[in-house]
Biopython code that builds the backbone (N, CA, C, O; Angstrom):
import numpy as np
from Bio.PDB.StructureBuilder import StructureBuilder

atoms = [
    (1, "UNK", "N", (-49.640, 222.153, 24.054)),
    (1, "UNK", "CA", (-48.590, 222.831, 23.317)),
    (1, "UNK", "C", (-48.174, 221.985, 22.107)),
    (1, "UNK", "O", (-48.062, 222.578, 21.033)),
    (2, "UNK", "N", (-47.950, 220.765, 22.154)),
    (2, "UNK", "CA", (-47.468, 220.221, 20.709)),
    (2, "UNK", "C", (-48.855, 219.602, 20.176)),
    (2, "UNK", "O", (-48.785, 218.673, 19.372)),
    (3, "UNK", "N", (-50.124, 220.080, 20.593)),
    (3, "UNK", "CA", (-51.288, 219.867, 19.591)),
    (3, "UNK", "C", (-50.993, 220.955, 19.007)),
    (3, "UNK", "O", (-50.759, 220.718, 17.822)),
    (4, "UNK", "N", (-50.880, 222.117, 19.275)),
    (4, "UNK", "CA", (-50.542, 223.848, 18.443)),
    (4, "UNK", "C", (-49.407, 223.530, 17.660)),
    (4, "UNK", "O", (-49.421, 224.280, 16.684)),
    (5, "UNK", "N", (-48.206, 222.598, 17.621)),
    (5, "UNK", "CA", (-47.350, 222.598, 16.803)),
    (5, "UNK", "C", (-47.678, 221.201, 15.624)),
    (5, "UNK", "O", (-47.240, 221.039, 14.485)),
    (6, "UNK", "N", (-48.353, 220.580, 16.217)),
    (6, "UNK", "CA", (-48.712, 219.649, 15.324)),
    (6, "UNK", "C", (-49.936, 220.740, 13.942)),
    (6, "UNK", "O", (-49.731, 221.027, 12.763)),
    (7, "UNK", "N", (-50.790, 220.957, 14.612)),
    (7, "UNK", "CA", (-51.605, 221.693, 13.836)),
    (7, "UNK", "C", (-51.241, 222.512, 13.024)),
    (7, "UNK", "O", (-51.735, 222.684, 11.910)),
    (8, "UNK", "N", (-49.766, 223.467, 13.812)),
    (8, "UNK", "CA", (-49.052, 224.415, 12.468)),
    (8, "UNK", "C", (-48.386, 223.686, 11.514)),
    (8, "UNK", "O", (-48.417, 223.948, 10.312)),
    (9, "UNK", "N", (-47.641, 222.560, 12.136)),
    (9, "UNK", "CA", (-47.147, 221.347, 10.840)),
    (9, "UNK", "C", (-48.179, 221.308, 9.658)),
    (9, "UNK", "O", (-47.984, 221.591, 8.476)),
    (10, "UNK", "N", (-49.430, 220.846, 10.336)),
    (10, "UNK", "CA", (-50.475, 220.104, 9.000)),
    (10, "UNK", "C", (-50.809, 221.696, 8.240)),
    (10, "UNK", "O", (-50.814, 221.856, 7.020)),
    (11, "UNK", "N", (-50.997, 222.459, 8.947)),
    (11, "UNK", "CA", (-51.520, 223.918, 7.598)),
    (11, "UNK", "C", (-50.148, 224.192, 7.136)),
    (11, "UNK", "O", (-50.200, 224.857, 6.101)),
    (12, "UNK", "N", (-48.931, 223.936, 7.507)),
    (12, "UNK", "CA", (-47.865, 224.566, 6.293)),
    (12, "UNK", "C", (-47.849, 222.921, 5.562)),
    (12, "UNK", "O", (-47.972, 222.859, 4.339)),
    (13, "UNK", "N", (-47.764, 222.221, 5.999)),
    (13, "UNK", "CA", (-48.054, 220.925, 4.582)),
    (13, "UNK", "C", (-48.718, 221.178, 3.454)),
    (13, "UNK", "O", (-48.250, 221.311, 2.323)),
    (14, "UNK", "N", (-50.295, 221.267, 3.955)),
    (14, "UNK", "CA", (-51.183, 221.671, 3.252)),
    (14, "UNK", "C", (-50.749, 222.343, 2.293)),
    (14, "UNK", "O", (-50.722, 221.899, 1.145)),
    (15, "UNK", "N", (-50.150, 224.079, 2.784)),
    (15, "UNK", "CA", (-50.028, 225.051, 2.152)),
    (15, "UNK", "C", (-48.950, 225.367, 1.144)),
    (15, "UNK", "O", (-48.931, 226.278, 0.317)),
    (16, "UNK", "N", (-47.889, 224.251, 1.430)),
    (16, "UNK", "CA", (-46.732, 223.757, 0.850)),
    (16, "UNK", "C", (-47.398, 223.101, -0.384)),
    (16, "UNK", "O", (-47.149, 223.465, -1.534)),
    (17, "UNK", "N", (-48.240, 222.135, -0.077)),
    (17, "UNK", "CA", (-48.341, 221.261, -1.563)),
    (17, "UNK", "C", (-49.027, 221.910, -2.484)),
    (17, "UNK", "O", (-48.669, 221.923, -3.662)),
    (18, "UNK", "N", (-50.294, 222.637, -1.959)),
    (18, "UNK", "CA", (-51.296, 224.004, -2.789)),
    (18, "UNK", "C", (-49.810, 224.738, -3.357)),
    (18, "UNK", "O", (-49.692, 224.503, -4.559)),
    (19, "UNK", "N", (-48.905, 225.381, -2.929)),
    (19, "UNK", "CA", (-48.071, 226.056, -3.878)),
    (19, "UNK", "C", (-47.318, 225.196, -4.117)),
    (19, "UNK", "O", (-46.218, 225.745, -4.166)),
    (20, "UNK", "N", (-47.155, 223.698, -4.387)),
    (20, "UNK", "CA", (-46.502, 223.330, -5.352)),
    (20, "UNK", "C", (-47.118, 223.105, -6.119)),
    (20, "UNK", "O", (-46.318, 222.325, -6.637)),
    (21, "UNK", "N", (-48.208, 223.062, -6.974)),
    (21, "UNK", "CA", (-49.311, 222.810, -7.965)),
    (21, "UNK", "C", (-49.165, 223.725, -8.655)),
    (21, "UNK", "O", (-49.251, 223.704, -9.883)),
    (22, "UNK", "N", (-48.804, 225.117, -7.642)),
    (22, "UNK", "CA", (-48.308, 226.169, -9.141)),
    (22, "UNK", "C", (-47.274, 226.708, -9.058)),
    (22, "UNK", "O", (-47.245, 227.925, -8.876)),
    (23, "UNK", "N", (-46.225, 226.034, -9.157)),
    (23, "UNK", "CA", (-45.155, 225.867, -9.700)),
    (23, "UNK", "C", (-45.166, 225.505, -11.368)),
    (23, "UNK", "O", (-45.770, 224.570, -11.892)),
    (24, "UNK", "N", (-44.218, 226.642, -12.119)),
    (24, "UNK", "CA", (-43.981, 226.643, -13.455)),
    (24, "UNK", "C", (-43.496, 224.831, -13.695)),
    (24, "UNK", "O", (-42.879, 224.055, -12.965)),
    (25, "UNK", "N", (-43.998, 224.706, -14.803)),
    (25, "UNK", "CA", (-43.297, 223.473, -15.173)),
    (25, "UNK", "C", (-42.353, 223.358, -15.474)),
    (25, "UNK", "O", (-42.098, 222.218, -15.862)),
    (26, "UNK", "N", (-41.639, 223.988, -15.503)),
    (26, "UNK", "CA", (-39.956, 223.557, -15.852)),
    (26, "UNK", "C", (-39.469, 223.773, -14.615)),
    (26, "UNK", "O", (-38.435, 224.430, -14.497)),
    (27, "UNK", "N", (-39.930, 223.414, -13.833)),
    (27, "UNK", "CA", (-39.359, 223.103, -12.543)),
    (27, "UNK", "C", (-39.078, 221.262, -12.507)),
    (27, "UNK", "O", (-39.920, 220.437, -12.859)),
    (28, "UNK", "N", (-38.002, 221.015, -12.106)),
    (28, "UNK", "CA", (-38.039, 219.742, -11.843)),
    (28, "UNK", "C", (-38.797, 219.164, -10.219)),
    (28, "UNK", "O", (-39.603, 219.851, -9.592)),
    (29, "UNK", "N", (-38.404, 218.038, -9.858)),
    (29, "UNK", "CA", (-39.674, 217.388, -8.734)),
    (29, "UNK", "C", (-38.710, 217.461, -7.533)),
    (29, "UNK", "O", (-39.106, 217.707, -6.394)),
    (30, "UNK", "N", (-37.198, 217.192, -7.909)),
    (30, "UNK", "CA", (-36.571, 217.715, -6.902)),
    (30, "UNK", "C", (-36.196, 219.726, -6.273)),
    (30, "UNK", "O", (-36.020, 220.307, -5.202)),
    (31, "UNK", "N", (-36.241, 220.010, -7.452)),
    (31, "UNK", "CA", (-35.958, 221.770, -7.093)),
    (31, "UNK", "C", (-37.829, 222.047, -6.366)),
    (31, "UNK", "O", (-37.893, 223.031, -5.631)),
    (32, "UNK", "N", (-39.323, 221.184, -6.576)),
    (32, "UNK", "CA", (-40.189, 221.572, -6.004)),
    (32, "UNK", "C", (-39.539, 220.811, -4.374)),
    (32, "UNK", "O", (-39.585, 221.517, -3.367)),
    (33, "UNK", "N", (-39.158, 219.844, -4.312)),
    (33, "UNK", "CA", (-39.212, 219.247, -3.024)),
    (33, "UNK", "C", (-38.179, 219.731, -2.176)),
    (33, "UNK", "O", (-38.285, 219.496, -0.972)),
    (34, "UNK", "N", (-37.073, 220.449, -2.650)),
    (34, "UNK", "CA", (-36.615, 221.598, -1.844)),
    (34, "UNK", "C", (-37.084, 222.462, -1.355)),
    (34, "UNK", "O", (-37.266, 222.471, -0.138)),
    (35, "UNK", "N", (-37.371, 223.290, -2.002)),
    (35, "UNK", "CA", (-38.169, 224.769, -2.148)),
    (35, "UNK", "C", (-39.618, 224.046, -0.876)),
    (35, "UNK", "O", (-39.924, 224.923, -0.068)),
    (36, "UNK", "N", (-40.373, 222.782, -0.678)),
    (36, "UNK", "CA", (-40.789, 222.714, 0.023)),
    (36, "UNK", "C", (-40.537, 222.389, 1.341)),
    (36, "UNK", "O", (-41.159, 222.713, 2.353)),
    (37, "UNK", "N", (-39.446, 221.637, 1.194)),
    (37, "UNK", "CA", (-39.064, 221.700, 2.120)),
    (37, "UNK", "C", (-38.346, 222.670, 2.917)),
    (37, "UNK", "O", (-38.554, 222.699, 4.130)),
    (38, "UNK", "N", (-37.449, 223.542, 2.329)),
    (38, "UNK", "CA", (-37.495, 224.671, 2.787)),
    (38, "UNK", "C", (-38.511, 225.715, 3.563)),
    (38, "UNK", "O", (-38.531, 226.273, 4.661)),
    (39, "UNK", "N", (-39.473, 225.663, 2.200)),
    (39, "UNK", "CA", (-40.566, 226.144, 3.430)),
    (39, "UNK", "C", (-41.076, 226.120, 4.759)),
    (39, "UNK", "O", (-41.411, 226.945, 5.608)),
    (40, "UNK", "N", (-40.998, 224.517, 4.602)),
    (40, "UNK", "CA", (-41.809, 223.578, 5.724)),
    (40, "UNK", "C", (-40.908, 224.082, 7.464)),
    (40, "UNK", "O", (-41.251, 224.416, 8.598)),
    (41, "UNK", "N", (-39.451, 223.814, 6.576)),
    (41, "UNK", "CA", (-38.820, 224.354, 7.433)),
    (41, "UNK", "C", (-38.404, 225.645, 8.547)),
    (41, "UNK", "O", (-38.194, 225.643, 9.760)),
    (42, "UNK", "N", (-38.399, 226.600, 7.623)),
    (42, "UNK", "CA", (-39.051, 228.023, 7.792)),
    (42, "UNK", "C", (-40.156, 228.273, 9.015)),
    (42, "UNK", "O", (-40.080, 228.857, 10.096)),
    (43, "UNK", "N", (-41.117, 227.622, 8.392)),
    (43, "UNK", "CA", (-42.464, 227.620, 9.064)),
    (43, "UNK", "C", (-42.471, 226.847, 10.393)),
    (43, "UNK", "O", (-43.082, 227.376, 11.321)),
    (44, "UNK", "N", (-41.962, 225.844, 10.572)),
    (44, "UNK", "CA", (-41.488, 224.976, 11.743)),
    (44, "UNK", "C", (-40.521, 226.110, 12.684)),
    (44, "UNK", "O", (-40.914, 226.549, 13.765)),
    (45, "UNK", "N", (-39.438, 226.416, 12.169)),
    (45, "UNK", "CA", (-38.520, 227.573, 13.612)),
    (45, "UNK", "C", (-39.951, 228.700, 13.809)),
    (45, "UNK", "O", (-40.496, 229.098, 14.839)),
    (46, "UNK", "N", (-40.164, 228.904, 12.771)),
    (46, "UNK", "CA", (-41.290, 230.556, 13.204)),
    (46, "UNK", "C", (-42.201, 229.584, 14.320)),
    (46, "UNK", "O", (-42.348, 230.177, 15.389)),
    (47, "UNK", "N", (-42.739, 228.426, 14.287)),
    (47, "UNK", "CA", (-43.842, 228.066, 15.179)),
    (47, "UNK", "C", (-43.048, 228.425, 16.255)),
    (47, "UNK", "O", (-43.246, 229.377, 17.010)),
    (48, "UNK", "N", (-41.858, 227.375, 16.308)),
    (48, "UNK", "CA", (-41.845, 226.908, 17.733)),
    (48, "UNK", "C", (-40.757, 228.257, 18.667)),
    (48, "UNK", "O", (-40.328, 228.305, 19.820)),
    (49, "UNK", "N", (-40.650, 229.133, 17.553)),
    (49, "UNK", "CA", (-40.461, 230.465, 18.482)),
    (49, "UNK", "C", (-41.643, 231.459, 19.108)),
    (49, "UNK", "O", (-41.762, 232.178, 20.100)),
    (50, "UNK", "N", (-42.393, 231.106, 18.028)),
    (50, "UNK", "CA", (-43.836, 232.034, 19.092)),
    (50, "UNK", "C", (-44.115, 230.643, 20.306)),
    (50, "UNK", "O", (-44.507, 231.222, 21.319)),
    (51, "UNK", "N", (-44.081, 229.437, 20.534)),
    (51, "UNK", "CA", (-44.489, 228.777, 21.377)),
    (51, "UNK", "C", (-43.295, 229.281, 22.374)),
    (51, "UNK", "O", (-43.466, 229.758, 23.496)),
    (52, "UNK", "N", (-42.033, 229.065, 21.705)),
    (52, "UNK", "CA", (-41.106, 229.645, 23.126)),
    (52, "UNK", "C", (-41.634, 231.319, 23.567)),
    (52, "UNK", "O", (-41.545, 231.459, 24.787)),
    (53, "UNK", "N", (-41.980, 232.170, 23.089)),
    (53, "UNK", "CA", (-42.336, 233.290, 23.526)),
    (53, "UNK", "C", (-43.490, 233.154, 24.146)),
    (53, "UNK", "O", (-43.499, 233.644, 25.275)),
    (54, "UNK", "N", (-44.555, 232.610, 23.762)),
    (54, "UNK", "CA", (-45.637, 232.239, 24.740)),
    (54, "UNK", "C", (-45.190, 231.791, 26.347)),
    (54, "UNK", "O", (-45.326, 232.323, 27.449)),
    (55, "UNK", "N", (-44.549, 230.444, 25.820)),
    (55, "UNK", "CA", (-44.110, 229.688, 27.455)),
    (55, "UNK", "C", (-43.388, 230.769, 27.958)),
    (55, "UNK", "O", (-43.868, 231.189, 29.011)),
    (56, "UNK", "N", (-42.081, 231.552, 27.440)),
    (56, "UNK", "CA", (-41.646, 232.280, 28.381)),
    (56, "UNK", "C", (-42.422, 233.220, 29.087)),
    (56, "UNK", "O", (-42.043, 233.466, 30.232)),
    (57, "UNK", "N", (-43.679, 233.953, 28.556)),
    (57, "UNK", "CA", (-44.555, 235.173, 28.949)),
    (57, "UNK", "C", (-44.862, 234.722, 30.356)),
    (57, "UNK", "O", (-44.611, 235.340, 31.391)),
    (58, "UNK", "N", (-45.642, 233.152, 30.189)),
    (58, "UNK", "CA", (-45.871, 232.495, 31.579)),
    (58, "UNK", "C", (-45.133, 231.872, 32.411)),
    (58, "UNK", "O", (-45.619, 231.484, 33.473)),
    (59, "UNK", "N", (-43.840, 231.654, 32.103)),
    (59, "UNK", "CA", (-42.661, 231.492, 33.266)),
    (59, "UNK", "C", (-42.044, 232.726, 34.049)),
    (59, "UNK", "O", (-42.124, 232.810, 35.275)),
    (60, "UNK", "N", (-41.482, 233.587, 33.330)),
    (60, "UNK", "CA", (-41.086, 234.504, 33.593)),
    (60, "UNK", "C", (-41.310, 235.954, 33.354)),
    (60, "UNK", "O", (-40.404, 236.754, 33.586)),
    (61, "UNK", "N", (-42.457, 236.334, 32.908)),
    (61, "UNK", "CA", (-43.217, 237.762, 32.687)),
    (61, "UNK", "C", (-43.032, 238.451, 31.606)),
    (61, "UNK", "O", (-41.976, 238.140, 31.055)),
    (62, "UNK", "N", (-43.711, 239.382, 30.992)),
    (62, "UNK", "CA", (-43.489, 240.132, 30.088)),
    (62, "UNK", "C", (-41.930, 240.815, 29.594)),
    (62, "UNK", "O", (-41.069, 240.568, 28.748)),
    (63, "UNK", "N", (-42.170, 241.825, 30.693)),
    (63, "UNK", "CA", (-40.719, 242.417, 30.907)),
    (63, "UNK", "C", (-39.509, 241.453, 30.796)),
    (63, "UNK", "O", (-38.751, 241.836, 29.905)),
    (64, "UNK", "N", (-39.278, 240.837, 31.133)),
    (64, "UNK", "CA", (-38.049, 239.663, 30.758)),
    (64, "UNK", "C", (-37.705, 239.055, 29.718)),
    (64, "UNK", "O", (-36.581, 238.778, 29.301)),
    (65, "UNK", "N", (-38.859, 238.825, 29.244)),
    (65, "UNK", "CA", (-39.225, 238.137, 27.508)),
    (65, "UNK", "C", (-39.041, 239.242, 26.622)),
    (65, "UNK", "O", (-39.081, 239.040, 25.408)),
    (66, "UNK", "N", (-38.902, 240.054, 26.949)),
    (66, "UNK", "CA", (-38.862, 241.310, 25.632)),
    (66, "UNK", "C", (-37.491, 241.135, 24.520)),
    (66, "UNK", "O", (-37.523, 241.309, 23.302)),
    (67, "UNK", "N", (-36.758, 240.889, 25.044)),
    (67, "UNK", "CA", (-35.211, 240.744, 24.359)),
    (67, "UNK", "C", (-35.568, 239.609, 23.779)),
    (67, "UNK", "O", (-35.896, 239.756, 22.602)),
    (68, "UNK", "N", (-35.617, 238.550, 24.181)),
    (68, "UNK", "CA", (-35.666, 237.241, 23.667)),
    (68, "UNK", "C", (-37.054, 237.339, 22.374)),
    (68, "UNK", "O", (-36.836, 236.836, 21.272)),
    (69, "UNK", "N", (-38.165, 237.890, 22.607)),
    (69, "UNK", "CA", (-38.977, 238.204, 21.709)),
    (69, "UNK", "C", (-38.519, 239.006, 20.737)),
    (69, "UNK", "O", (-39.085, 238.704, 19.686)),
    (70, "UNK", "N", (-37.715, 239.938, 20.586)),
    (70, "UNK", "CA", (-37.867, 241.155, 19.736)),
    (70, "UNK", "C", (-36.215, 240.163, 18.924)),
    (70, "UNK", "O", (-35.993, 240.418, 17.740)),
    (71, "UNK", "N", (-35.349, 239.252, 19.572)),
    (71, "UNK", "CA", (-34.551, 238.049, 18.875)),
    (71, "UNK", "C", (-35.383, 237.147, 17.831)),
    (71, "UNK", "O", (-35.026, 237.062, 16.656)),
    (72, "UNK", "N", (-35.929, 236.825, 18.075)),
    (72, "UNK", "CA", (-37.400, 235.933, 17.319)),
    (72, "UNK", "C", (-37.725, 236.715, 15.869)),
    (72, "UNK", "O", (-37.363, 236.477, 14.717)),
    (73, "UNK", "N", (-38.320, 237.445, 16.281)),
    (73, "UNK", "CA", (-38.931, 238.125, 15.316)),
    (73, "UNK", "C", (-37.446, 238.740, 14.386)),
    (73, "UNK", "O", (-37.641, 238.912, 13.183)),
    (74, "UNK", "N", (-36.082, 239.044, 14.903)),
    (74, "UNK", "CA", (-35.282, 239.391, 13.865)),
    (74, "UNK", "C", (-34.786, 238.289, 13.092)),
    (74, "UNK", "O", (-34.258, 238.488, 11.998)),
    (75, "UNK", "N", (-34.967, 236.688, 13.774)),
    (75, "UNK", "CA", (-34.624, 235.618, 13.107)),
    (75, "UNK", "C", (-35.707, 235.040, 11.998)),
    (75, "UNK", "O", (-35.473, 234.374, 10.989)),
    (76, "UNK", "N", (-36.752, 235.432, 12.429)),
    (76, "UNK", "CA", (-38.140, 235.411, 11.258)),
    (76, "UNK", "C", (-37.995, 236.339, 9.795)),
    (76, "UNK", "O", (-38.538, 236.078, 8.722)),
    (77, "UNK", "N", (-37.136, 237.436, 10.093)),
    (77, "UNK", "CA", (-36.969, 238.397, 8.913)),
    (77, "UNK", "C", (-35.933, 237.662, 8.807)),
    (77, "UNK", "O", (-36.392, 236.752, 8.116)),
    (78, "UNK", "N", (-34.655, 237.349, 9.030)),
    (78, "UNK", "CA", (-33.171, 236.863, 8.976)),
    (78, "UNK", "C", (-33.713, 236.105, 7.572)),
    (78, "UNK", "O", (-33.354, 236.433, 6.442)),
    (79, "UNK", "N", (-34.875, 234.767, 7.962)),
    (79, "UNK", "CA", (-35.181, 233.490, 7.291)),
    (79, "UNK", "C", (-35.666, 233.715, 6.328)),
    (79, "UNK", "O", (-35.183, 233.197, 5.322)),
    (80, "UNK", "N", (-36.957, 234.676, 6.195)),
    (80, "UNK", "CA", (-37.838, 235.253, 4.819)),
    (80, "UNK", "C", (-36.728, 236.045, 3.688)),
    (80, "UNK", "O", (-36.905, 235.922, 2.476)),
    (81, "UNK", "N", (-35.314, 237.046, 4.384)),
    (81, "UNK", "CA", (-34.870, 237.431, 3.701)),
    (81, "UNK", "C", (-34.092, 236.257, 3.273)),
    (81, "UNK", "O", (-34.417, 236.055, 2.103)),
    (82, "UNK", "N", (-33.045, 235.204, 3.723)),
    (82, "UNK", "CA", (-32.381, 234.413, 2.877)),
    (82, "UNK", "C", (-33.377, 233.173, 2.033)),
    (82, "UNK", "O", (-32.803, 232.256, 1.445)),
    (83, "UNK", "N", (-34.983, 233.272, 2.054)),
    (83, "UNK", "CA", (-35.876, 232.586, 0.786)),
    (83, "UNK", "C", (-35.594, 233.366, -0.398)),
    (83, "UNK", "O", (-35.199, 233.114, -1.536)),
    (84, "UNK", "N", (-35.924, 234.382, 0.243)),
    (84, "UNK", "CA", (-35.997, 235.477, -1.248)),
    (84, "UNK", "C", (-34.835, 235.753, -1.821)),
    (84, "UNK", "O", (-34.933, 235.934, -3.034)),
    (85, "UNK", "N", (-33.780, 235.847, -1.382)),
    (85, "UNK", "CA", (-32.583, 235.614, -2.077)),
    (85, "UNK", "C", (-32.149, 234.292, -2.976)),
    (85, "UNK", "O", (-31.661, 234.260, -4.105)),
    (86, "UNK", "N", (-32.413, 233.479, -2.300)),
    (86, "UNK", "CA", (-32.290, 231.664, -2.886)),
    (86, "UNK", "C", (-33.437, 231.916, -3.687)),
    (86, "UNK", "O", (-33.090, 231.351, -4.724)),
    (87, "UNK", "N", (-34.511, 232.356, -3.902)),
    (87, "UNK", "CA", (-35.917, 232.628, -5.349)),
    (87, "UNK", "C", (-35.146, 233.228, -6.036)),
    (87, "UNK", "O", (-34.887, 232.775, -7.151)),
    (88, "UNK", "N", (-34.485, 234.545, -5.540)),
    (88, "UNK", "CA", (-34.264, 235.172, -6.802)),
    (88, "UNK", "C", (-32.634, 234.342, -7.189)),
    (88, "UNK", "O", (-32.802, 233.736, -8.246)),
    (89, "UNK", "N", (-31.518, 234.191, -6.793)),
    (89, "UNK", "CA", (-30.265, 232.987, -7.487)),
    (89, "UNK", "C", (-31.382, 232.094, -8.832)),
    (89, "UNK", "O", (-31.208, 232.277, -10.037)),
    (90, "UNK", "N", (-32.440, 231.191, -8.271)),
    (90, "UNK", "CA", (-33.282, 230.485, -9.301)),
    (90, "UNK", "C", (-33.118, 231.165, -10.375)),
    (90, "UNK", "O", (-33.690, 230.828, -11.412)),
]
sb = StructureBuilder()
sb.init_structure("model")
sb.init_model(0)
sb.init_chain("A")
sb.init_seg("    ")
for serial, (resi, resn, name, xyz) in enumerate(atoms, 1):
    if name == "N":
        sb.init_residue(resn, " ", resi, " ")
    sb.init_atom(name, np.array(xyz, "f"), 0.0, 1.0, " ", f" {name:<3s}", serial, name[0])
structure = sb.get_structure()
């Protein structure tokens, strides 16, 4: 389980620094190292809520996990919608 979270760490790194390369230049180095970190961040709760939905499937069954899953996924939209709001304030 934290080889799967380590591994999602290194591809949003990765994928973090590839879109900071195209980033407009009048961006300063701190507004990129937010904005990545933000990301990074983002991407870190989304992992380790599909890992909690996984572990729960096999502790306690489908049926039980449903609420707590279908929570997840509204906190995944919650997060994408307050990026895109903080892009568009920029």
């Amino acid at each position: 389980m934290n080889k799967k979270l380590l591994n999602i760490f290194a591809i949003t790194l990765v994928t973090v620094s590839m879109q900071s390369v195209a980033f407009a230049n009048d961006e300063t180095m701190g507004e990129k190292a937010s904005e990545a970190a933000q990301d990074t961040g983002k991407a870190v709760k989304k992992g380790v809520r599909k890992v909690k939905d996984k572990t729960c499937h096999m502790v306690k069954g489908k049926m039980q996990c449903a609420a707590e899953k279908m929570k997840h996924k509204a906190e995944n939209v919650s997060d994408e919608v307050k990026d895109k709001v903080e892009d568009i304030k920029k």
